[in-house]
RODO-2510 file (C-alpha; in nm, 4 decimals, decimal comma):
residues 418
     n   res          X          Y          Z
     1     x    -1,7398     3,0566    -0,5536
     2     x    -1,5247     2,9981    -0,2669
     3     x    -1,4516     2,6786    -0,0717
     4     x    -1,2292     2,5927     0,1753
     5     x    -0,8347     2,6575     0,2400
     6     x    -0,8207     2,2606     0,2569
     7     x    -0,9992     2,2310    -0,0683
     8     x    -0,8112     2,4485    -0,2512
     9     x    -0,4836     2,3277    -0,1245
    10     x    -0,5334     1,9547    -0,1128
    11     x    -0,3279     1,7964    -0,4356
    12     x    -0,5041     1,5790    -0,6928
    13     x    -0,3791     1,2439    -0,7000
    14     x    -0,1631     1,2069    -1,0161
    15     x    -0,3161     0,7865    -1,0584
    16     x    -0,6017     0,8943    -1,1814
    17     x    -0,4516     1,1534    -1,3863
    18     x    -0,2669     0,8869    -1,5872
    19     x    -0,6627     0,6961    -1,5454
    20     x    -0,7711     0,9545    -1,7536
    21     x    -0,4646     0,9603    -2,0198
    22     x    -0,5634     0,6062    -2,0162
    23     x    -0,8985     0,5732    -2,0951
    24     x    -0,9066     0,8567    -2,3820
    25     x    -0,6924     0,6142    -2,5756
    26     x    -0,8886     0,3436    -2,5019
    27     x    -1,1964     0,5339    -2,6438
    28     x    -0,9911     0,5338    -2,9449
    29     x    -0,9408     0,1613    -2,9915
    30     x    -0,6185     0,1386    -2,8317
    31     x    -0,5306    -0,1501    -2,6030
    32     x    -0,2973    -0,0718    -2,3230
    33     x    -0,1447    -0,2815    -2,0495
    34     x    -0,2637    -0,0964    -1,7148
    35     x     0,0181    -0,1531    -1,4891
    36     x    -0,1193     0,1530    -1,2881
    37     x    -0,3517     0,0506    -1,0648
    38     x    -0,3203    -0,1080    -0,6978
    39     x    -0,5971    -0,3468    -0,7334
    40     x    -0,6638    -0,6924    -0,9018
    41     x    -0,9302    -0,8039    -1,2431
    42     x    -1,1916    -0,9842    -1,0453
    43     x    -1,1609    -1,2225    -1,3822
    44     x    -0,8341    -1,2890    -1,3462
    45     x    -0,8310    -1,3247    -0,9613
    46     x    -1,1552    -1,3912    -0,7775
    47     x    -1,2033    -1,3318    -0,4339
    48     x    -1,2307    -1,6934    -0,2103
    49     x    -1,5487    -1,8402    -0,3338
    50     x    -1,6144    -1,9804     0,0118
    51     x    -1,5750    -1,5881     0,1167
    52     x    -1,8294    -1,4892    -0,2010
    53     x    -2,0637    -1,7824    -0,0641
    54     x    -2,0595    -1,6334     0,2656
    55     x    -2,1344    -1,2681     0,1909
    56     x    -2,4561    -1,3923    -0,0579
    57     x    -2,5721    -1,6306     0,2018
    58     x    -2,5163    -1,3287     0,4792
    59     x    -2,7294    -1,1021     0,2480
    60     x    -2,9691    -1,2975     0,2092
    61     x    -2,9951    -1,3991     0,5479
    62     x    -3,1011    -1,0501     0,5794
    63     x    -2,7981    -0,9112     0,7488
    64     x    -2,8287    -0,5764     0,6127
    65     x    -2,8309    -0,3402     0,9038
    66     x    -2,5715    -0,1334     1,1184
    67     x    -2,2761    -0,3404     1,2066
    68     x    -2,1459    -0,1972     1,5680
    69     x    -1,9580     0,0727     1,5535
    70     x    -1,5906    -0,1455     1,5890
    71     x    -1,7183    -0,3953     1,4057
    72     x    -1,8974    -0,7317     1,4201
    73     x    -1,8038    -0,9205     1,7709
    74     x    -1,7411    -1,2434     1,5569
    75     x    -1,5167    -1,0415     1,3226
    76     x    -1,2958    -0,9619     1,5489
    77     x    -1,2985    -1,2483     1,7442
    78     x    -1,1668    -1,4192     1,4634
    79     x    -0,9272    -1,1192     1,3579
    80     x    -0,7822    -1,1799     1,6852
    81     x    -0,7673    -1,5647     1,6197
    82     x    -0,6019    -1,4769     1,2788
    83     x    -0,3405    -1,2657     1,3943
    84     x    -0,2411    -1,4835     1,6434
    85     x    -0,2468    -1,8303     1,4470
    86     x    -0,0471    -1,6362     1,1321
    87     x     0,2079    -1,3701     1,3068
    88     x     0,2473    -1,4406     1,7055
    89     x    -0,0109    -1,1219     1,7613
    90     x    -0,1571    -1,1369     2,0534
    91     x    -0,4641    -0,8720     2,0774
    92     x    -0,8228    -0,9013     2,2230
    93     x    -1,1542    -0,7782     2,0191
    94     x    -1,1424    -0,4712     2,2602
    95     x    -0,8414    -0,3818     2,0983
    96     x    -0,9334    -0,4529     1,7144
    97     x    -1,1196    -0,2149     1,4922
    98     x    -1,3184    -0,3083     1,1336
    99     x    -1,4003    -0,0239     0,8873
   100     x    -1,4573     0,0125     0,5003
   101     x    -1,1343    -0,1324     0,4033
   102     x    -0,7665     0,0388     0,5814
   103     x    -0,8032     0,4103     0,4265
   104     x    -1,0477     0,5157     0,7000
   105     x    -0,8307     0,3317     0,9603
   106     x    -0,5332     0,5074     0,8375
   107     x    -0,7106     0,8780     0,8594
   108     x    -0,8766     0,8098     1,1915
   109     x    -0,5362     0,7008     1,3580
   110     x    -0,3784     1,0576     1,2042
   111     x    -0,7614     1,2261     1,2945
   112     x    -0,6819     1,0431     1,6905
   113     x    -0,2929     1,1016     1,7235
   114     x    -0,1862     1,3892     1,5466
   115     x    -0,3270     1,7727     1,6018
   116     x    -0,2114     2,0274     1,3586
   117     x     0,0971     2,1096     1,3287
   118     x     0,2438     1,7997     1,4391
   119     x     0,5223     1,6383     1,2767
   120     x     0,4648     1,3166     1,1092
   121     x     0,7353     1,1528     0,8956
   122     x     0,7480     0,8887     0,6624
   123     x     0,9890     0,7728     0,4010
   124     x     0,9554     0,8306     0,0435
   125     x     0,7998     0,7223    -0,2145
   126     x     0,4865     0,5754     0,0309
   127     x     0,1496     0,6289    -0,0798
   128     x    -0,0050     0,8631     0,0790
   129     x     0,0925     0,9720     0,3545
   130     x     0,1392     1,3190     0,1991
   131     x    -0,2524     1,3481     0,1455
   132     x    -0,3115     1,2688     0,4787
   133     x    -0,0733     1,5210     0,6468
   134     x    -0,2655     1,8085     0,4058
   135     x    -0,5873     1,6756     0,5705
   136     x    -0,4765     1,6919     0,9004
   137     x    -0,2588     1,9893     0,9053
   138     x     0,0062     1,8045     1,0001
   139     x     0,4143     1,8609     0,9187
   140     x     0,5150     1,6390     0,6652
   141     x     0,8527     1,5306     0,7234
   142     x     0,9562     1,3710     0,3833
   143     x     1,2561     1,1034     0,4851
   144     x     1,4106     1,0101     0,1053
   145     x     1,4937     0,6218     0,0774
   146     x     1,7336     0,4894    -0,1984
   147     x     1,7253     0,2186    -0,4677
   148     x     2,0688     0,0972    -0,2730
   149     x     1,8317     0,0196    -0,0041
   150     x     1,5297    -0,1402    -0,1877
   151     x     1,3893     0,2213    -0,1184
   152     x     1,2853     0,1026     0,2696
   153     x     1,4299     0,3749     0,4796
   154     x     1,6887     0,2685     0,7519
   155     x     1,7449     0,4581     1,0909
   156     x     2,0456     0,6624     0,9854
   157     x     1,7771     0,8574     0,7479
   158     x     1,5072     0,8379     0,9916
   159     x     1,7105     0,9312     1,3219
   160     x     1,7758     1,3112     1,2115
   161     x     1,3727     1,3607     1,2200
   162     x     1,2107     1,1666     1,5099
   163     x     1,3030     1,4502     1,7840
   164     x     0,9661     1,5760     1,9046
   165     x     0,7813     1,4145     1,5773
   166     x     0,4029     1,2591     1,6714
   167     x     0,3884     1,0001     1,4502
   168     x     0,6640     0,7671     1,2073
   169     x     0,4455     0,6081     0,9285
   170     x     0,5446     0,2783     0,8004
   171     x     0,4256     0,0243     0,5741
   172     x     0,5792    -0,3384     0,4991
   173     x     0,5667    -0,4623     0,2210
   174     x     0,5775    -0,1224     0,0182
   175     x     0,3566     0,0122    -0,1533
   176     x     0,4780     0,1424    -0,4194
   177     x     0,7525    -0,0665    -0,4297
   178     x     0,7122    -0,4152    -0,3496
   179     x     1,0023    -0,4566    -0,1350
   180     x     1,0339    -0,5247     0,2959
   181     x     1,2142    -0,4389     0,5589
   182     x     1,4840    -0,6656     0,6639
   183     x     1,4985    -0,7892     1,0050
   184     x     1,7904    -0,5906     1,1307
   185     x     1,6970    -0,2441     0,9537
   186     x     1,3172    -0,2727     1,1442
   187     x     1,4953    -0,3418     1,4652
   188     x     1,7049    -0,0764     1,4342
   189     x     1,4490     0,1902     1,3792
   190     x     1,2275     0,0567     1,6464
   191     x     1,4984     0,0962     1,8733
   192     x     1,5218     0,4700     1,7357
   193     x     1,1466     0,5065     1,8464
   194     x     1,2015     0,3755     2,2108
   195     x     1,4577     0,5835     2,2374
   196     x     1,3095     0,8903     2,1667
   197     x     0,9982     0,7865     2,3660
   198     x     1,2538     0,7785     2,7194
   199     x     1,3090     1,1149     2,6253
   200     x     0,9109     1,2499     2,6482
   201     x     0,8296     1,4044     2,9592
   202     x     0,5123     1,2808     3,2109
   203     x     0,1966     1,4636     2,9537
   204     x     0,4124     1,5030     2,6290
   205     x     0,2267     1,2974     2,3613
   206     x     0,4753     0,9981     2,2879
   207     x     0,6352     0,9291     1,9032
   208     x     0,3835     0,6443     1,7814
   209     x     0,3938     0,4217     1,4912
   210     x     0,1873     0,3573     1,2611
   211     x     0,2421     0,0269     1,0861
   212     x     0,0677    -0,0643     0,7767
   213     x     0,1053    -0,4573     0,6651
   214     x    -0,1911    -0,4544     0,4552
   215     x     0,0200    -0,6618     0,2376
   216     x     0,1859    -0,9054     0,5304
   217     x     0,0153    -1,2305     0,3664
   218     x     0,1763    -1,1722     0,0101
   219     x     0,5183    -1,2351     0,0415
   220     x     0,7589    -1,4408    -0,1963
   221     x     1,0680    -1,6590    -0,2090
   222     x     1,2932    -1,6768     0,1365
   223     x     1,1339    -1,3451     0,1948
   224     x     0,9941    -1,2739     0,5749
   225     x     0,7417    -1,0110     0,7045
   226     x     0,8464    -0,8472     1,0437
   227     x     0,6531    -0,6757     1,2614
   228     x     0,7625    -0,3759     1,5446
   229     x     0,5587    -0,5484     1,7904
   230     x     0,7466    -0,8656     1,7358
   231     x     1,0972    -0,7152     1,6847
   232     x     1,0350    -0,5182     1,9960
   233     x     0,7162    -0,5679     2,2440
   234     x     0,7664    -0,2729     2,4756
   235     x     0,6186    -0,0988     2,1457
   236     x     0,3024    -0,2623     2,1675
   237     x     0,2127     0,0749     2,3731
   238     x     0,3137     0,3124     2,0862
   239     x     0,1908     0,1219     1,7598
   240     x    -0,1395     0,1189     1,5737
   241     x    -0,1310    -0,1704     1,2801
   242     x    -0,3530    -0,1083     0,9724
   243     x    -0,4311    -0,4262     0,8107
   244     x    -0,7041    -0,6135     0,6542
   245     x    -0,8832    -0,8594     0,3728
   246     x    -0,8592    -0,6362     0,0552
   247     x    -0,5096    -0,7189    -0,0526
   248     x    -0,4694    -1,0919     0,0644
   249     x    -0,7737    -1,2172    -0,0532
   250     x    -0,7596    -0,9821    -0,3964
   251     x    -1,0986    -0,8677    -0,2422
   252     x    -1,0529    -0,4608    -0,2603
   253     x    -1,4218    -0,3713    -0,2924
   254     x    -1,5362    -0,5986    -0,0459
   255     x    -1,4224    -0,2894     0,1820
   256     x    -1,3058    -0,4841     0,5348
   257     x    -0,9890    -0,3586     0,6674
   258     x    -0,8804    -0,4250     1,0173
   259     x    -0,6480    -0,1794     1,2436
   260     x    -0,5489    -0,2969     1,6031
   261     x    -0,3777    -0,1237     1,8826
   262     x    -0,3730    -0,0385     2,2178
   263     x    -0,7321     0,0412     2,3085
   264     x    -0,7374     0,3677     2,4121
   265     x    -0,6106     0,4816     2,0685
   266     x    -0,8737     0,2242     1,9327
   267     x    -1,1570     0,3518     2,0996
   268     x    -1,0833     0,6800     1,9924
   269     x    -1,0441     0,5798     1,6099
   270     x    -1,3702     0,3684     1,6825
   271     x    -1,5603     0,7394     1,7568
   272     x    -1,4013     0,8823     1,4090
   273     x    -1,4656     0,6031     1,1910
   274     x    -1,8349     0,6307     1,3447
   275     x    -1,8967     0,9712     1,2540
   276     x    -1,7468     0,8821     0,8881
   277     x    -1,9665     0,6436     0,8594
   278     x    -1,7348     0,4483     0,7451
   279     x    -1,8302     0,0811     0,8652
   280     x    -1,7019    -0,2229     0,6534
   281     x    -2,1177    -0,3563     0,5745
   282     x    -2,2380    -0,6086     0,7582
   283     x    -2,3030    -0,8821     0,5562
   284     x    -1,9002    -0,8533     0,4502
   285     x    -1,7972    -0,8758     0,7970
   286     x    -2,0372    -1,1881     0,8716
   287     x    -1,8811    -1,3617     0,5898
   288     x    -1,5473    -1,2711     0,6253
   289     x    -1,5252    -1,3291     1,0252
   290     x    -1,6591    -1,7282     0,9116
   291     x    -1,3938    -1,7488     0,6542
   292     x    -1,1147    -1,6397     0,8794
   293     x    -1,1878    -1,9541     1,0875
   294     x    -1,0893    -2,2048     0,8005
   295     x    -0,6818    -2,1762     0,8215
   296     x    -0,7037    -2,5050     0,4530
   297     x    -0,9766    -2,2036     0,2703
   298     x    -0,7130    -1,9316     0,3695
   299     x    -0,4120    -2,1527     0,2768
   300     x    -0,5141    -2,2711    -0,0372
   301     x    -0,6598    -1,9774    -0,1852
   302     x    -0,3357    -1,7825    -0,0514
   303     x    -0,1031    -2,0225    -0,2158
   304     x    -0,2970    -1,9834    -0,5259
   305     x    -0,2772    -1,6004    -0,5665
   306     x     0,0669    -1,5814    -0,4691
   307     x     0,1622    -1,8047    -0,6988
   308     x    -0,0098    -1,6297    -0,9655
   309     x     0,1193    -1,2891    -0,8760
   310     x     0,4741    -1,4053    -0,8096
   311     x     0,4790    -1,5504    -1,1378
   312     x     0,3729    -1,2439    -1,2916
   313     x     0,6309    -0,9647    -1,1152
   314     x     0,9136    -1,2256    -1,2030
   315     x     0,7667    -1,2482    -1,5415
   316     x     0,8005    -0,8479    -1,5613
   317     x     1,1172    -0,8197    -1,3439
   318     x     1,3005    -1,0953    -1,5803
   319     x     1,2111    -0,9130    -1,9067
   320     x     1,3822    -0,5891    -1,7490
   321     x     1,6482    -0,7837    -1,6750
   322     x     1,7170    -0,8641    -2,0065
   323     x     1,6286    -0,5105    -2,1529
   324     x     1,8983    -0,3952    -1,8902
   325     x     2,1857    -0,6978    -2,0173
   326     x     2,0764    -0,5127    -2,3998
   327     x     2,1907    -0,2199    -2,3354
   328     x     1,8663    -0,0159    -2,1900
   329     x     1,8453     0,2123    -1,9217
   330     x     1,6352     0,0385    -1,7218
   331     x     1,6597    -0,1547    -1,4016
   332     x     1,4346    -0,3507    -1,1647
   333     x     1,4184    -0,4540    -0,8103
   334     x     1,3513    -0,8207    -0,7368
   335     x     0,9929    -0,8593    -0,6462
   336     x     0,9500    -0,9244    -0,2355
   337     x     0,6193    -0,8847    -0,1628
   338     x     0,2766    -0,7043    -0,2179
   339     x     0,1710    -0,6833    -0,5856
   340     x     0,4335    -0,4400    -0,7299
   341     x     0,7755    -0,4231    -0,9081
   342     x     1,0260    -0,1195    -0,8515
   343     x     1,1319    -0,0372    -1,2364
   344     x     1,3426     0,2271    -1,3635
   345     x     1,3002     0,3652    -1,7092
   346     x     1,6157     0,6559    -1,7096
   347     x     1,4950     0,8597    -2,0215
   348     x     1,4318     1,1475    -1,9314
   349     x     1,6068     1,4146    -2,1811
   350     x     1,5753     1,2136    -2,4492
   351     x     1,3415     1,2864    -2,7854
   352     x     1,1165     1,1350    -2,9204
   353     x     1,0588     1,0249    -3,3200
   354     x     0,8144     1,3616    -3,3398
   355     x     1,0676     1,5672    -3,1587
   356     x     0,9202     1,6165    -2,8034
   357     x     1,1692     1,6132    -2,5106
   358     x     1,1292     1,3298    -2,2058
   359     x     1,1799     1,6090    -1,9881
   360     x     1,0682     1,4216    -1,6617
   361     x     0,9133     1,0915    -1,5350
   362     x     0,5413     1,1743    -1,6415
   363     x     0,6625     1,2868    -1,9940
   364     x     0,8636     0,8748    -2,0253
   365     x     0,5081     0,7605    -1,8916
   366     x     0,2897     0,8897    -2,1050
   367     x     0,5281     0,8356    -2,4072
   368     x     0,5196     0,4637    -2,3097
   369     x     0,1474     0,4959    -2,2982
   370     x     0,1313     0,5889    -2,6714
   371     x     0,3865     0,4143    -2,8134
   372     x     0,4146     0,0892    -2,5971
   373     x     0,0485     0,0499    -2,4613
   374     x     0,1761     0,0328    -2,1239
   375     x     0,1078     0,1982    -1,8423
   376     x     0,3222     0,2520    -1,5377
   377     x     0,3083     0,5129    -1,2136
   378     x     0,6399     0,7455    -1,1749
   379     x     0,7500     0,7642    -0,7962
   380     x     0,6286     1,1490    -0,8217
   381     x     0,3005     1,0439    -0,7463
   382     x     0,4665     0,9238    -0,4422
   383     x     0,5747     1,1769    -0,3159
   384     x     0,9371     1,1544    -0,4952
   385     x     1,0559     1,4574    -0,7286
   386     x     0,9696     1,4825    -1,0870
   387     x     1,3375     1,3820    -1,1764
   388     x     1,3067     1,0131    -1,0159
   389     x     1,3094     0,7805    -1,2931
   390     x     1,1874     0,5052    -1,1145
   391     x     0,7908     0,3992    -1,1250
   392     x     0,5426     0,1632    -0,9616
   393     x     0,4182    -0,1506    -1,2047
   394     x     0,1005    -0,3141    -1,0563
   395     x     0,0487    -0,6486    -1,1843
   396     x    -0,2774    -0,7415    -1,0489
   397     x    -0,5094    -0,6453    -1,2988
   398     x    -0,2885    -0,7804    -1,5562
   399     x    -0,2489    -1,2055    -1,6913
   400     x     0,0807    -1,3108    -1,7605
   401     x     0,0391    -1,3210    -2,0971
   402     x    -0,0071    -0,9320    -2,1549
   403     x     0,2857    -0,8878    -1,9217
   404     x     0,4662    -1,1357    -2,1659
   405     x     0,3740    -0,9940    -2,4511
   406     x     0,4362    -0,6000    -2,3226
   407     x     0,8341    -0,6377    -2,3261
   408     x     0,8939    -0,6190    -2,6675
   409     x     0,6375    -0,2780    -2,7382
   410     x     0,8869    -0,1817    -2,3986
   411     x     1,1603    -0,2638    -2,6257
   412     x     1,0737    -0,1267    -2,9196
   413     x     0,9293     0,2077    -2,8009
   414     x     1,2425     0,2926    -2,6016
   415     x     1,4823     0,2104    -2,9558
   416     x     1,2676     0,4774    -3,1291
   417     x     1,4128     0,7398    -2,8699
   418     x     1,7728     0,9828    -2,9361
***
């Protein structure tokens, strides 16, 4: 049976892969640390229960039907608030879109900017900005970024790529790293965009930017989120944000992302995300547009979550540290923001105590799968080569104590190895 060229082409996302590794051992009694996926336990971290009020009283205030197709007025309303209040923002509802959480934001602004054939570059590892080119047809222009650098790619290694490119995809904090753009590296690569935007003649689509800060709110330390809008406001012309409540709020199948823009690209998105179908539901948006108004519900339960996440990376981050100052060859990146730690596990050649050869990044994963019960994601599914060593550890779904208690099976898996 045939299907389509776009079927048969489009690559299987190597997560779930490791999902499936995963649960086969756990069908076998094992218990393994799951470091792997971008999302939080419920258990461990709740979403606001002022938020959870909302949606049950919203439900059962029958709110149940089609929200408009850019989302509920009062959502974005307050959106608008929120981004002004929290980062210096300044956009109207007109120019604010919700949806099912950012994913269908992110494919309608490719589905509204970029035709096929059109370059698009990004840095990598980013996630997933490889599956989206392949959906769109687009030319993926892979940018590589360096651990010297906190992996966030800096305008020397963009600047080579942006001339006639459609679209530079960026996203600060990183996933799959954790890390942010400084101040002066943003600046300088929104300064590489305006420049190559003077350069576009009168009907030549322009170089946009598409800026995801899903993770803005979840920063640590002395760390600072910057914006290109901020940095540089003759931008606000050229960038589409993709943003919303699933990360901040550890609220991921609640499902309401907001993007914002100017409106002409919004309205357009608006029309794509409509024939998706892919609205954020209604009840959802009612609750979440009345929490949004209540800056003590949003600080507290912010300061709570960070805390516990921040604890947690530096938890994980420290113990690497000190498998580094043994002797190990491994290395970690001080945690900055989002819900992930940069780690480097360089093993790969090595053999293991049955005699298999580490021959790349998947083959130390699934090793320390089996023999440490923990699970990590290399930077290959990233969009990074095979011979990377360095891998994404989500801590969200994870209490301190089983990231406590995960060093020394880390430890003692990686001794076992010649």
């Amino acid at each position: 049976m045939k299907v389509s060229v776009l079927a048969q082409n489009l690559s299987g996302s190597e997560i779930i892969k490791i999902a499936g590794e995963i649960n086969e051992l756990k069908k076998q009694g094992q218990n393994i640390a799951n470091l792997t996926i971008g999302d939080f336990d419920a258990d461990i971290y709740p979403i606001p229960s002022e938020l959870k009020d909302g949606i049950i009283d919203a439900y059962n205030k029958n709110q149940t039907n089609y929200p408009p197709a850019d989302g509920m007025l009062s959502l974005r309303e307050s959106v608008s608030d929120f981004l002004s209040s929290r980062m210096g923002l300044e956009y109207g509802p007109n120019q604010i879109l919700i949806s099912g959480g950012s994913r269908p934001l992110i494919y309608s602004a490719f589905l509204a900017l970029v035709d096929p054939g059109d370059k698009v570059v990004f840095p990598i590892p980013s996630w997933n900005n490889n599956h989206y080119c392949d959906l769109t047809g687009a030319d993926a222009i892979l940018v590589e970024t360096h651990a010297g650098n906190n992996f966030m790619p800096t305008a020397d290694e963009i600047r080579p790529h942006l001339k006639g490119a459609t679209m530079l995809a960026l996203c600060s904090p990183l996933n799959p790293t954790g890390t942010m753009f400084d101040k002066k590296d943003l600046e300088e690569i929104c300064d590489l965009v305006i420049a190559e935007n003077k350069t576009r003649n009168a009907g030549e689509k322009p170089l946009y930017l598409l800026y995801d800060q899903i993770y803005s709110q979840l920063t640590f330390g002395e760390h600072k989120h910057y914006d290109p809008v901020t940095l540089r406001p003759e931008l606000k012309d050229y960038t589409v944000f993709i943003d919303g409540g699933s990360k901040c709020f550890a609220a991921t199948g609640v499902r309401v992302g907001w993007g914002f823009g100017p409106a002409f690209i919004i309205d357009n998105m608006k029309a794509i995300v409509g024939h998706m179908g892919a609205w954020s539901p209604k009840a959802e948006q009612v609750a979440m547009a009345g929490y949004l108004k209540n800056n003590t519900f949003v600080d507290q339960y912010l300061d709570k979550l960070k805390s516990g996440i921040q604890a947690s990376l530096n938890t994980l981050h420290q113990g690497f540290q000190q498998l580094k100052a043994e002797g190990f060859s491994v290395d970690s990146i001080e945690p900055m923001g989002a819900i992930y730690l940069t780690i480097n596990v360089d093993y790969t050649g090595k053999i293991t105590p049955d005699g298999q050869v580490l021959n790349n990044s998947a083959d130390v994963n699934f090793y320390l799968i089996k023999e440490a019960g923990v699970a990590f994601v290399p930077f290959s599914a990233f969009g990074t080569g095979e011979e990377i060593t360095w891998f994404r550890a989500s801590v969200g779904a994870s209490t301190l104590e089983d990231i406590q208690q995960m060093i020394p099976r880390i430890r003692q898996a990686l001794a076992k190895l010649k």
